[in-house]
C-alpha beads as a LAMMPS data file, in Angstrom:
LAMMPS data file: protein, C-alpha beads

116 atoms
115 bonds

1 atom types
1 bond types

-500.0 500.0 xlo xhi
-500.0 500.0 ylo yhi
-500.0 500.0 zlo zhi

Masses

1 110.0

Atoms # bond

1 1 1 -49.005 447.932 110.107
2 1 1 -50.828 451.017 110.953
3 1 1 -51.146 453.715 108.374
4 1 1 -53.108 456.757 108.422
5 1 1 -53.764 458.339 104.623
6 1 1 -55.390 462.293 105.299
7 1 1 -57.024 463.985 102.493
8 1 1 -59.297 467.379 102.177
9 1 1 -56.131 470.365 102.450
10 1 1 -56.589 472.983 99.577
11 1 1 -56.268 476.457 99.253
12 1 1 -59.918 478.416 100.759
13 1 1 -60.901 481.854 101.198
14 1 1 -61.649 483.354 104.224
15 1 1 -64.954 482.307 105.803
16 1 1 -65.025 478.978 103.574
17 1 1 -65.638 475.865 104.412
18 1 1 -63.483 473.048 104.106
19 1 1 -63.589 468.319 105.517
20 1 1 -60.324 467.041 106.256
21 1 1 -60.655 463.399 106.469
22 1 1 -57.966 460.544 107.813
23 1 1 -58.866 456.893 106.956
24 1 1 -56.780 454.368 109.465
25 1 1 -55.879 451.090 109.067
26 1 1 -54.070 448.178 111.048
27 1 1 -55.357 448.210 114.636
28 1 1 -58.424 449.236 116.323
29 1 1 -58.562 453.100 117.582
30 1 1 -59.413 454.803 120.512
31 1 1 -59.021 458.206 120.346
32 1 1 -58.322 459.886 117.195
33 1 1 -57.878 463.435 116.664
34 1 1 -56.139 466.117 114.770
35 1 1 -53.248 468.602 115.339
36 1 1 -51.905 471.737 113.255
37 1 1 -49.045 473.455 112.593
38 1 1 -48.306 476.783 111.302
39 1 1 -44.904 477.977 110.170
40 1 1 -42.863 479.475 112.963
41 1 1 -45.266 478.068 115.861
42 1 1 -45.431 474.801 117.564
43 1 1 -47.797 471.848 116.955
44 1 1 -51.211 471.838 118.599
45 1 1 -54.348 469.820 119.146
46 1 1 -57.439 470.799 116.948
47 1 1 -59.751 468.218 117.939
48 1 1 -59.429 465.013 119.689
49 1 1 -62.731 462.466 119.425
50 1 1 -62.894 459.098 121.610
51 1 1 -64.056 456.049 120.353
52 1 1 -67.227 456.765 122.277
53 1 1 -68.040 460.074 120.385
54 1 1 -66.717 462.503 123.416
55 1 1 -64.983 465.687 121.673
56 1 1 -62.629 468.183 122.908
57 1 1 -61.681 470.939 120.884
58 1 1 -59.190 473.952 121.329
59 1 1 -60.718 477.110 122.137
60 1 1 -59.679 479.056 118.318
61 1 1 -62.134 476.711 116.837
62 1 1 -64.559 476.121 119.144
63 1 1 -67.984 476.972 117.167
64 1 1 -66.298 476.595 113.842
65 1 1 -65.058 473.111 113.638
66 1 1 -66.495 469.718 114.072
67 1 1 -65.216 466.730 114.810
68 1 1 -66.423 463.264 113.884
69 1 1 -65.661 459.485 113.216
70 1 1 -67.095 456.660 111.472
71 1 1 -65.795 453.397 113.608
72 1 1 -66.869 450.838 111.038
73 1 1 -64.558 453.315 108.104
74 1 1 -62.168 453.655 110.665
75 1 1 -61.909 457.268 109.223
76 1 1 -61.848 460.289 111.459
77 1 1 -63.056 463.879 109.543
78 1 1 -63.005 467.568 110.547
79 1 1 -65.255 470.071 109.574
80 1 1 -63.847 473.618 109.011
81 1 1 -66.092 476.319 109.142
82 1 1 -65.766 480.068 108.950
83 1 1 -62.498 479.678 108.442
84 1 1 -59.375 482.550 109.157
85 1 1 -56.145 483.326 107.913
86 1 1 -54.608 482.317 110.937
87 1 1 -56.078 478.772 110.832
88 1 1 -53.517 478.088 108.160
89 1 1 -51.222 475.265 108.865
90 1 1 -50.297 471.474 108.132
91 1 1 -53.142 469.410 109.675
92 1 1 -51.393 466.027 110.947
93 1 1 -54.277 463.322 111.622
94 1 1 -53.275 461.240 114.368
95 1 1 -54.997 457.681 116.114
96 1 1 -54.259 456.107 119.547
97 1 1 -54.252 452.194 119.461
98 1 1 -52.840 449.516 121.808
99 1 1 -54.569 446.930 124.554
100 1 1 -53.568 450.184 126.791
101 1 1 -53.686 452.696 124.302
102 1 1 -49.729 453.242 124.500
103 1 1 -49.268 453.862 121.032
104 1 1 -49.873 456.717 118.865
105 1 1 -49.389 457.111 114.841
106 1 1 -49.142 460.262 112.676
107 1 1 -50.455 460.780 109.531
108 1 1 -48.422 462.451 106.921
109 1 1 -50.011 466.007 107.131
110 1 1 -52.326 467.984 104.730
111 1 1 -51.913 471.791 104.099
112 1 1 -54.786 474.271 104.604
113 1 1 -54.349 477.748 103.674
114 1 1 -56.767 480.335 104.053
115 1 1 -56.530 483.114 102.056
116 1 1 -57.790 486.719 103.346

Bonds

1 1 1 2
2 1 2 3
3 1 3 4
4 1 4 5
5 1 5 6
6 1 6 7
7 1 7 8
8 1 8 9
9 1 9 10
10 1 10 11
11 1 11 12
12 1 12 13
13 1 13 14
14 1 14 15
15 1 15 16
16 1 16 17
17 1 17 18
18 1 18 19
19 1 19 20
20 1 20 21
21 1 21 22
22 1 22 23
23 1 23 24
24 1 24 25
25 1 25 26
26 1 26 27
27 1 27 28
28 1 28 29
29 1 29 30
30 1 30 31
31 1 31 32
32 1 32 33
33 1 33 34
34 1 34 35
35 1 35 36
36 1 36 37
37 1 37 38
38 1 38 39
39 1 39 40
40 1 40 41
41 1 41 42
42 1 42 43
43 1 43 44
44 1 44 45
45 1 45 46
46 1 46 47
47 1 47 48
48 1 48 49
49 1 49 50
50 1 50 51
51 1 51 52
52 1 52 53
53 1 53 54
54 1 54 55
55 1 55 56
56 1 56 57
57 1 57 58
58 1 58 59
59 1 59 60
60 1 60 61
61 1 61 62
62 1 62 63
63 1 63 64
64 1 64 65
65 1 65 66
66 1 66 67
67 1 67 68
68 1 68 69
69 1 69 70
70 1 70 71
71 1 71 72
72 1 72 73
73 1 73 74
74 1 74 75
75 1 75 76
76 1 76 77
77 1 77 78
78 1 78 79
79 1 79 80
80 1 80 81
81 1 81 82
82 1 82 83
83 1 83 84
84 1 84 85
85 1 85 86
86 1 86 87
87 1 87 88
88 1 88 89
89 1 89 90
90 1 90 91
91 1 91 92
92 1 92 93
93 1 93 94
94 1 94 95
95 1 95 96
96 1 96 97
97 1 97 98
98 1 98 99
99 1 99 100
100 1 100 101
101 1 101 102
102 1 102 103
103 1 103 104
104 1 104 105
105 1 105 106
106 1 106 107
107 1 107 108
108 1 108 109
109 1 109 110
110 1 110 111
111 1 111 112
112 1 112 113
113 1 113 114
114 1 114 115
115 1 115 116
């Protein structure tokens, strides 16, 4: 069974710093990545990281958050820099498995708030 447990979410001022980190377990992952959702607004990608190392990020955090994964943890983090009041949201981990990568799995969400 594949599970996804995220950790990190807490309550930061503006221009803190704060590591989200999603360990998997039950498969082997290709891409992993993470999405966010703020109240009112729709979900979106944060970061996305193949198993390879190649990153894609959305342009509100390019410069200010990093990406990373540790294949042999099977643990994906993100590193939130400089962060905003508007970067407030749920972050939902998520992790792409399957011999043609046809299957994707949510983690349970963490809050991050960002006080200004």
């Amino acid at each position: 069974q594949v599970r996804l447990v995220e950790s990190g979410g807490s309550l930061v001022q503006a221009g803190g710093s704060l590591r989200l980190s999603c360990a998997a377990s039950g498969s082997i992952f290709n891409a992993m990545g993470w999405y966010r959702q703020a109240p009112g607004k729709q979900r979106e990608l944060v970061a996305a990281i193949t198993r390879d190392g190649t990153t894609n990020y959305a342009d509100s955090v390019k410069g200010r958050f990093t990406i990373a994964r540790d294949n042999t943890q099977n643990t994906v983090y993100l590193q939130m820099n400089s962060l905003k009041p508007e970067d407030t949201a749920v972050y939902y981990c998520t992790a792409d498995w399957g011999v043609k990568t046809q299957f994707r799995t949510w983690g349970q969400g963490t809050q991050v708030t960002v006080s200004s």
